[in-house]
Structures are given as C-alpha cells and as structure tokens.
DODREN-673641 format. One line per field, with one value per residue: x, y, z of N, C-alpha, C in turn. Coordinates in steps of 0.001 Angstrom, whole numbers. Example, Ala and Ser with C-alpha at 12.3 -4.5 7.8 and 13.67 -1.06 7.14 Angstrom:
BEGIN
n_c1 = (13190,12850)
n_c2 = (-5690,-2250)
n_c3 = (7800,7080)
ca_c1 = (12300,13670)
ca_c2 = (-4500,-1060)
ca_c3 = (7800,7140)
c_c1 = (13200,12900)
c_c2 = (-3300,30)
c_c3 = (7800,7870)
END
This chain:
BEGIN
n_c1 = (599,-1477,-2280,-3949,-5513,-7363,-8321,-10115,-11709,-13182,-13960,-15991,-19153,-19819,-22054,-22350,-20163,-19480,-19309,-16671,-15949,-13368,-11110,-9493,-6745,-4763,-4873,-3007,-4044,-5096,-2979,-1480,1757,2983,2708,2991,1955,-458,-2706,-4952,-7950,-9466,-12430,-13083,-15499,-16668,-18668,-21959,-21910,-23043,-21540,-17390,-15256,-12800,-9851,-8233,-5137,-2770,-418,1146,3999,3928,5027,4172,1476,56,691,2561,5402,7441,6844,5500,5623,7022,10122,9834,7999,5910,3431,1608,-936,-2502,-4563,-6894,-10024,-12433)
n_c2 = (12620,14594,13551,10958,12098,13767,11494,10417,12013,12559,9561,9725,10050,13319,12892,10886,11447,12039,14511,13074,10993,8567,8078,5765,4081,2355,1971,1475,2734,4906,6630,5881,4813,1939,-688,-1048,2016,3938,5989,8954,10294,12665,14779,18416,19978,23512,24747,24647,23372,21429,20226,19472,21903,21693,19273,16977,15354,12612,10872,7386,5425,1696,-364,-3510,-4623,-6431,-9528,-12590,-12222,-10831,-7100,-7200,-7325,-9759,-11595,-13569,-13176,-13328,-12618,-9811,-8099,-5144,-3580,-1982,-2389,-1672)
n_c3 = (-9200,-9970,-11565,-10197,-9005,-10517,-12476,-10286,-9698,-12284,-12384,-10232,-9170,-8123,-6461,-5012,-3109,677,2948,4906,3990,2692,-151,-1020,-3598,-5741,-8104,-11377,-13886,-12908,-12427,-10387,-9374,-8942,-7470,-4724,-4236,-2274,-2954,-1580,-1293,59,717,1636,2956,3190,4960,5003,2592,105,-1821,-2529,-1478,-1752,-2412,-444,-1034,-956,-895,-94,-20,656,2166,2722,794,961,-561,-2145,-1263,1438,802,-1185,-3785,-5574,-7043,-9079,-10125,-13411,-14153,-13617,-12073,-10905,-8505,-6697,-5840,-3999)
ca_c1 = (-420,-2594,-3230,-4485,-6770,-8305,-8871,-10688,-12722,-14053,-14877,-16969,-19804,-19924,-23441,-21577,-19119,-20293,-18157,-16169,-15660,-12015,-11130,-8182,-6753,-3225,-4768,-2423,-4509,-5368,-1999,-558,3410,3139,1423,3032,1575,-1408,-3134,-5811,-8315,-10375,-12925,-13448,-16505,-16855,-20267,-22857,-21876,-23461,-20315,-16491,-14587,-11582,-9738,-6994,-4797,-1716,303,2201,4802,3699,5991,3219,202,-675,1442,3299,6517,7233,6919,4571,6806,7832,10924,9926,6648,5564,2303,1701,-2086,-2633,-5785,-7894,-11073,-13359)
ca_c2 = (12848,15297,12493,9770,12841,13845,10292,9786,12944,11876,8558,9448,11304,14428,13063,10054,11945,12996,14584,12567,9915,8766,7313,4874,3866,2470,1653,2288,3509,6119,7453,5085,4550,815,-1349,-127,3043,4137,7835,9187,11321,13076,16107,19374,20929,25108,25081,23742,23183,20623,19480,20039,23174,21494,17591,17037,14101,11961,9253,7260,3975,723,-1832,-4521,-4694,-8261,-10768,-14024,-12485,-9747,-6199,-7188,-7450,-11412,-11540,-14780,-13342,-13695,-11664,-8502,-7449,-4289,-2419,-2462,-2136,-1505)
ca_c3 = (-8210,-10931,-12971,-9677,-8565,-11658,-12698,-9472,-9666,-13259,-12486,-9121,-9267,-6697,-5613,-4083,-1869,1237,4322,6213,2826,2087,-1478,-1516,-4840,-6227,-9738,-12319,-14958,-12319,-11881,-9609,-9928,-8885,-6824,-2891,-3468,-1965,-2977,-249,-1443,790,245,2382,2804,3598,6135,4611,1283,-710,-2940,-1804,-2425,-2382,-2259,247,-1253,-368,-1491,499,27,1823,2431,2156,835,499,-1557,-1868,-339,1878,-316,-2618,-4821,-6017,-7975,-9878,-11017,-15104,-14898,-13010,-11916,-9704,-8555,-5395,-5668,-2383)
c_c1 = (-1623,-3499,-4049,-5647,-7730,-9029,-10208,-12158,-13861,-14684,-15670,-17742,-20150,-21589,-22999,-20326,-19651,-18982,-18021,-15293,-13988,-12080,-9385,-8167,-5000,-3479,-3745,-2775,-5426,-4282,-896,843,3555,2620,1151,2348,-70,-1768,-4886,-6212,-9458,-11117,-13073,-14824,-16537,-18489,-20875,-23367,-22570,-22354,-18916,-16459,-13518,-11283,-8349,-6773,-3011,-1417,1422,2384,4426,4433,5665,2035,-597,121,1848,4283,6036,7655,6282,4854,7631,9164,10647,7988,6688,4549,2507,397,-2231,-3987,-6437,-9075,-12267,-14765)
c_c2 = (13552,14160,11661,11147,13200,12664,10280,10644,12353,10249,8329,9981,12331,14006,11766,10060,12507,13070,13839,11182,9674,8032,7275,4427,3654,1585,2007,2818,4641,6745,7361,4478,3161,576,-1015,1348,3120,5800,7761,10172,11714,14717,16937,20275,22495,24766,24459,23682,21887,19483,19983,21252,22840,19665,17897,15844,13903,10655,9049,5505,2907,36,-3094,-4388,-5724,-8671,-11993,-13531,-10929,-8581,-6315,-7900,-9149,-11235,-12104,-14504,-13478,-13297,-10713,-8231,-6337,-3730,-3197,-1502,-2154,-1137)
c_c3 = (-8844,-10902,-11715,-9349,-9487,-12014,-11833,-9272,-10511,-13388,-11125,-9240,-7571,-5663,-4429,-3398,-1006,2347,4890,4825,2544,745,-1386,-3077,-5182,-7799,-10645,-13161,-14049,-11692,-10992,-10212,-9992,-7663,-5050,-2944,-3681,-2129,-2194,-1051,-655,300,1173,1616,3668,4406,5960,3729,732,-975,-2190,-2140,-2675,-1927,-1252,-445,-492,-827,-634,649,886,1699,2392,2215,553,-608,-1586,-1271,749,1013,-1560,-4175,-5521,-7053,-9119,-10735,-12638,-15505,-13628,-12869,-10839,-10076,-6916,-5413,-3886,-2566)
END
C-alpha cells in the first residue's frame, strides 16, 4: 500500500489535485498486487490550504473488473496486461 501511494504522489503533481479529487489505480508498477485490486487515493485539505496535509487511501478486492470470464481472471490466458488508465 506504501509503495501504490508513493508511486502515485511522485507521478502527480500537487498542482493537479484539488479537494474533492479521487485517484483510482491497480497498475502494477505502482504497487498493485494484481489486476482485482483497486487502491483509492484521496487528499484532505485543513481550511484553506492550498496543497493536502494528508492522503486517505484504500485498497479493495473486486470480483470483476472487466474481462473475458467472470473474475478477470481467464485461466487459458498466454499474455497478461494490467493498468487503467482514466
């Protein structure tokens, strides 16, 4: 969970987060275990801060997120691509 938040920090810049913003992400080269999970990062702002003070995050298992079967998951696959971009 470090590693998908950090990732996500360094490749956003703080001028393109503003309150209320969520950031989905089940990249794996951002920390993601495999392709059902989904990490939530959201920012909190203190009054009328500028930048956050802090990130609330969350990861949590989907059962499908789009595939050929149900679970994502094909048995009979032979390549493997994950990431969702938005």
């Amino acid at each position: 969970m470090q590693a998908a938040v950090k990732y996500q920090l360094e490749s956003l810049s703080y001028d393109g987060i503003s309150e209320g913003d969520v950031i989905l992400c089940n990249h794996p080269k951002a920390g993601g275990s495999h392709l059902p999970d989904l990490t939530v990062l959201t920012p909190v702002y203190h009054k009328h801060s500028k930048t956050p003070v802090f990130f609330v995050a969350n990861r949590g298992h989907h059962a499908d997120i789009g595939g050929l079967v149900p679970g994502s998951m094909p048995p009979h696959s032979t390549s493997l691509e994950q990431a969702l971009y938005l």
